[in-house]
TORPA-4810 file (N, C-alpha, C, O; in nm, 3 decimals):
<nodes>
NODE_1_11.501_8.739_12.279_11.643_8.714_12.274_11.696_8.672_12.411_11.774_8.579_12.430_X
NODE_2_11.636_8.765_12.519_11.657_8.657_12.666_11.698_8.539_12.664_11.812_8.499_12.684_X
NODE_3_11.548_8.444_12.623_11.582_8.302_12.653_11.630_8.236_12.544_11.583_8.134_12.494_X
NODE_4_11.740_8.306_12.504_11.826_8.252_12.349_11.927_8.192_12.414_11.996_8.263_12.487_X
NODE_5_11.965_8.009_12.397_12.069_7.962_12.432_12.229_7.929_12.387_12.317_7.861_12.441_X
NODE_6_12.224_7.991_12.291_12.305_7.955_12.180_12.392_8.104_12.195_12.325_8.202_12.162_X
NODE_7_12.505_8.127_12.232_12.589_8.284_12.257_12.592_8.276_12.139_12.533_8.381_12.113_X
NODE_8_12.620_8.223_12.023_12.671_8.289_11.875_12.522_8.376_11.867_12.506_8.496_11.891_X
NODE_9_12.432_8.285_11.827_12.292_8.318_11.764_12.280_8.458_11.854_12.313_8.566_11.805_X
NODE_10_12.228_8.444_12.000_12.271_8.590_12.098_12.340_8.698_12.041_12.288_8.792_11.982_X
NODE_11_12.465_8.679_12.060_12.544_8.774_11.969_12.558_8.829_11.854_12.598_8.942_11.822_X
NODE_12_12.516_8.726_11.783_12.479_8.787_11.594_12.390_8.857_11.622_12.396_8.965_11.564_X
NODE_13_12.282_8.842_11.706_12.129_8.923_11.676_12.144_9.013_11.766_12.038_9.074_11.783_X
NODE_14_12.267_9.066_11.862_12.308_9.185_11.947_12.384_9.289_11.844_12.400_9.410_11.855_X
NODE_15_12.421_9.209_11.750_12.491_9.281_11.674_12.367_9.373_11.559_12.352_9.495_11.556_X
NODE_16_12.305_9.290_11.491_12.213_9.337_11.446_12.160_9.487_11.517_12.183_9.602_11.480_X
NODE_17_12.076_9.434_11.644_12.000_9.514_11.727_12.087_9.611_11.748_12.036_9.718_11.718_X
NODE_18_12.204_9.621_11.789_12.324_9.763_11.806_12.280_9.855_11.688_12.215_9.959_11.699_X
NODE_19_12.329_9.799_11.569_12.339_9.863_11.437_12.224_9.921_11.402_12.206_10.041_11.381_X
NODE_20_12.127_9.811_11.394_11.981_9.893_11.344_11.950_10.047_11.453_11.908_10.160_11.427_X
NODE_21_11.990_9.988_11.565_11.909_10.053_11.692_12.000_10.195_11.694_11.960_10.294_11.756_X
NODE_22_12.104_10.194_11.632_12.211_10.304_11.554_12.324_10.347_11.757_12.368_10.446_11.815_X
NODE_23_12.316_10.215_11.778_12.353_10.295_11.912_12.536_10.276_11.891_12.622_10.329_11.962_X
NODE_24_12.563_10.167_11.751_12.675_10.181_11.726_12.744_10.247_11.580_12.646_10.261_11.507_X
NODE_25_12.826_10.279_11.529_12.837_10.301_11.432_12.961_10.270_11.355_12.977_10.321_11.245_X
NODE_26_13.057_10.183_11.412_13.151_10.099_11.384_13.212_9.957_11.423_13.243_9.936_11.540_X
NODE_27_13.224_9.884_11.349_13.242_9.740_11.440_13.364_9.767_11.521_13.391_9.670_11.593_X
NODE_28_13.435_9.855_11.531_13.511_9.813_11.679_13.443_9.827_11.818_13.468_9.771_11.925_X
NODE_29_13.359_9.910_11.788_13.223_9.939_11.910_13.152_9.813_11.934_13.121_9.787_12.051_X
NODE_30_13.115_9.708_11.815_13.071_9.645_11.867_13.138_9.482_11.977_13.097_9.402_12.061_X
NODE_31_13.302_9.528_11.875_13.355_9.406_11.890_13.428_9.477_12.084_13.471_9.403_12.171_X
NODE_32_13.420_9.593_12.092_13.438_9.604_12.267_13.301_9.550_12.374_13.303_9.498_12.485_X
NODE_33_13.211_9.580_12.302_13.118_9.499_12.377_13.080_9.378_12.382_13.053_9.333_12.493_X
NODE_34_13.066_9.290_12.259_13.050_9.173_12.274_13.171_9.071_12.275_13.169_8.949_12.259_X
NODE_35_13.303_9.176_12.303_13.442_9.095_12.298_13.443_8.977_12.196_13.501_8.871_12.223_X
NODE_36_13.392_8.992_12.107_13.455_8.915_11.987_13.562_9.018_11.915_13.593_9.134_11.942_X
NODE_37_13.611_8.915_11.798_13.737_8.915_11.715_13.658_9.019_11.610_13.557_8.981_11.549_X
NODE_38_13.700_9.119_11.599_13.684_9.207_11.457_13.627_9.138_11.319_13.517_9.149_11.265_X
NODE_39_13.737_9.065_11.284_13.683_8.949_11.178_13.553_8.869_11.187_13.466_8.863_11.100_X
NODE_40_13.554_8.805_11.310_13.397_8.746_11.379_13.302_8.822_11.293_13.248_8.786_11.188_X
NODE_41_13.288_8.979_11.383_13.192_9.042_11.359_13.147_9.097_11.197_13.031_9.118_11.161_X
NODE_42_13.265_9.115_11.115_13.286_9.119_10.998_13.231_9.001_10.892_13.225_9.027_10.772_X
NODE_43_13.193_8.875_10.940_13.170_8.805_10.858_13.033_8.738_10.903_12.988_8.636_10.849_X
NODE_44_12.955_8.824_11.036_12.804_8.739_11.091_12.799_8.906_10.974_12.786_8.844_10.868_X
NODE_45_12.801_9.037_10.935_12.797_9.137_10.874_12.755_9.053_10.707_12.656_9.019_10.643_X
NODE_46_12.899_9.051_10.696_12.880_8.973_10.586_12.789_8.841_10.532_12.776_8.826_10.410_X
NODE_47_12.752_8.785_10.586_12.579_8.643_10.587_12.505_8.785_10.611_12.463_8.832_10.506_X
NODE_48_12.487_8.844_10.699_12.366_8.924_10.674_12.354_8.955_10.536_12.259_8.908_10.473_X
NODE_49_12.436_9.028_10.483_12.435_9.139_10.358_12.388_8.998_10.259_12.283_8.992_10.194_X
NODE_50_12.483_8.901_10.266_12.446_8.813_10.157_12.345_8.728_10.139_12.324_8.668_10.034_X
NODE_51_12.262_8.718_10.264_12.175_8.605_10.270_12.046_8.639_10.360_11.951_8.561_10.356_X
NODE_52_12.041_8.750_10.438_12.000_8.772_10.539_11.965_8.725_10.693_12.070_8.719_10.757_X
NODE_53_11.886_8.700_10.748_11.886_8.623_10.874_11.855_8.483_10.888_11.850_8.421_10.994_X
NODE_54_11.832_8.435_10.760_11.816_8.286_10.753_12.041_8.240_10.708_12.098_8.142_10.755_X
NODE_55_12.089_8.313_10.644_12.235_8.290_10.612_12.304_8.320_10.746_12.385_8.240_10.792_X
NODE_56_12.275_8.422_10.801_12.334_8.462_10.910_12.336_8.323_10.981_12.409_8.224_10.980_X
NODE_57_12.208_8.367_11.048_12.171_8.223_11.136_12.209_8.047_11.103_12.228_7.956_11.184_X
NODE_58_12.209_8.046_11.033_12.255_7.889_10.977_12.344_7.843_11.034_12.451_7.903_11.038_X
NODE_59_12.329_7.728_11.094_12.402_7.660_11.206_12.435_7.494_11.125_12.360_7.397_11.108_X
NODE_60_12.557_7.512_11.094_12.582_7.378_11.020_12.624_7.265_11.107_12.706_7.261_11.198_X
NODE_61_12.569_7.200_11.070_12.543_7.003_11.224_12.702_6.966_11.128_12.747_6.976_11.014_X
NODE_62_12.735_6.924_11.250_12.853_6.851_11.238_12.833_6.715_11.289_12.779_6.658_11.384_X
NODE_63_12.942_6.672_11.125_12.912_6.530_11.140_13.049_6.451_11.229_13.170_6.458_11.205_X
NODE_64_12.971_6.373_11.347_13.079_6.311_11.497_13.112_6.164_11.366_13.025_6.096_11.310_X
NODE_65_13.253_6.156_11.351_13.302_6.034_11.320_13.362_5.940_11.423_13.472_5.950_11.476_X
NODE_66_13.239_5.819_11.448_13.278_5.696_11.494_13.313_5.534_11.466_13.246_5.442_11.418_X
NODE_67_13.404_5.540_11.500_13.427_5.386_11.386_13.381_5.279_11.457_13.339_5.271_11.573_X
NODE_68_13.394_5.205_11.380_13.265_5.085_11.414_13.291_5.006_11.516_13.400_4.949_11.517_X
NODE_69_13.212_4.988_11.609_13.292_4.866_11.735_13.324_4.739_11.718_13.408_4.677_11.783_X
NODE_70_13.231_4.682_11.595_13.263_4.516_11.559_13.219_4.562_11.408_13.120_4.623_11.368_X
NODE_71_13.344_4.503_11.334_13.409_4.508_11.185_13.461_4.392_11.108_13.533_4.324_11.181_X
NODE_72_13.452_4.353_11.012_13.541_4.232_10.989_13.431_4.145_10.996_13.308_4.153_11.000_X
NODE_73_13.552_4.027_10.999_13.523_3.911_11.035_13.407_3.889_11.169_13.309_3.815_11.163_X
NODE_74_13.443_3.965_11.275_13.322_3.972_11.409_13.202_4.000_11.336_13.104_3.927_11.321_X
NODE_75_13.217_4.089_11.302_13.059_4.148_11.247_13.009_3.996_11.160_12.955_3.904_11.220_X
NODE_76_13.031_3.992_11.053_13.024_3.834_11.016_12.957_3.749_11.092_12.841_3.707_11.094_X
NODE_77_13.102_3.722_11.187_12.966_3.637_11.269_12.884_3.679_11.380_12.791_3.601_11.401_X
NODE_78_12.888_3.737_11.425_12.799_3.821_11.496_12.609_3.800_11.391_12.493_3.776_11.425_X
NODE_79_12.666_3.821_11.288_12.546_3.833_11.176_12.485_3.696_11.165_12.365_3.666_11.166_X
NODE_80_12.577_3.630_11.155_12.524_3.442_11.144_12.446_3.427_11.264_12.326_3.400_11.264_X
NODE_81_12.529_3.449_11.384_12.476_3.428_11.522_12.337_3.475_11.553_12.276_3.411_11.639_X
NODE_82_12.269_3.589_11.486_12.173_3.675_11.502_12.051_3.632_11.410_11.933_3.666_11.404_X
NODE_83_12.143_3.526_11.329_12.004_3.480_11.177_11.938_3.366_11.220_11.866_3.303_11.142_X
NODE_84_11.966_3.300_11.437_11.883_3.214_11.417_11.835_3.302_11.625_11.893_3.305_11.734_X
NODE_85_11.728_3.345_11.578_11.702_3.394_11.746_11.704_3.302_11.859_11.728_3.342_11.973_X
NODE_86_11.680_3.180_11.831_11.689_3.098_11.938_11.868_3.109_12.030_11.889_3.093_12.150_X
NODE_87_11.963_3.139_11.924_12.067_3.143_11.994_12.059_3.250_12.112_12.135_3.224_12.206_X
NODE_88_11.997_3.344_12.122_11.983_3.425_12.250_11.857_3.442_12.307_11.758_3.451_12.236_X
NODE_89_11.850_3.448_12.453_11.711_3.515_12.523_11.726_3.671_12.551_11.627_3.744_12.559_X
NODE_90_11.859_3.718_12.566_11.842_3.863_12.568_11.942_3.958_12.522_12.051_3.918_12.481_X
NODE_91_11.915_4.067_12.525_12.040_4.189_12.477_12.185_4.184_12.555_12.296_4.224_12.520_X
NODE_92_12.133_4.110_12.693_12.229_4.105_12.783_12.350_4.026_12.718_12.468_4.056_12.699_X
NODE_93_12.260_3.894_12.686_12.346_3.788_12.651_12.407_3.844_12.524_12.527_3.832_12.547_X
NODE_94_12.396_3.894_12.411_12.431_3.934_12.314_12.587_4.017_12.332_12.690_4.001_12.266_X
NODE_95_12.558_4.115_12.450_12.666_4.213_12.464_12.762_4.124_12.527_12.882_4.154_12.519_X
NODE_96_12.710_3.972_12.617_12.810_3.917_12.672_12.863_3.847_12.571_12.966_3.803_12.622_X
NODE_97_12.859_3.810_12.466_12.878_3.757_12.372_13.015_3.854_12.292_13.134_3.826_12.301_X
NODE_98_12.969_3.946_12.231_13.037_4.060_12.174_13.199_4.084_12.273_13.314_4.082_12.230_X
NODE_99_13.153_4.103_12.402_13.257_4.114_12.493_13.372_4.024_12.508_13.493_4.047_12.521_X
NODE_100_13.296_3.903_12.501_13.397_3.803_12.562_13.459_3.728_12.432_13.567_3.670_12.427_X
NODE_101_13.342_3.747_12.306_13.440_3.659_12.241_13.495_3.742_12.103_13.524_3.665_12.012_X
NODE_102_13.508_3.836_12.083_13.532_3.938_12.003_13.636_4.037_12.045_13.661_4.134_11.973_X
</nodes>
């Protein structure tokens, strides 16, 4: 648990280790030591009970929304431009392309 980088994951499994290890016996004990929110601790409790340490632990990826840099009509031609390679020798030229005339 040392080289655990993640403070939630840390903390859920401090919480665990308190409880089992019986050195606590109420979550306000635990929530003075690991200064979390009552509720917090009440609901890494709750994934345990319901799921165990695979529910607990479950770390849901969040999805980053980025919108598109060339859309439309650019993209279009951008696409034509790209269906004959001779129009470019490099990535360079491409981005100078995108830049200047888009």
């Amino acid at each position: 648990m040392r080289h655990e980088k993640d403070s939630n994951i840390k903390d859920k499994l401090n919480t665990l280790l308190l409880i089992k290890s019986n050195k606590v016996t109420e979550i306000n004990e635990i929530v003075g030591l690991l200064n979390r929110h009552r509720n917090t601790i009440s609901s890494w409790l709750n994934k345990y009970r319901n799921g165990g340490l695979e529910k607990l632990l479950f770390v849901k990826k969040r999805e980053i929304f980025e919108p598109a840099l060339i859309n439309g009509n650019n993209l279009e031609k951008l696409k034509s431009r790209l269906s004959n390679p001779e129009d470019f020798s490099s990535y360079g030229e491409i981005k100078r392309m995108v830049k200047n005339r888009m």
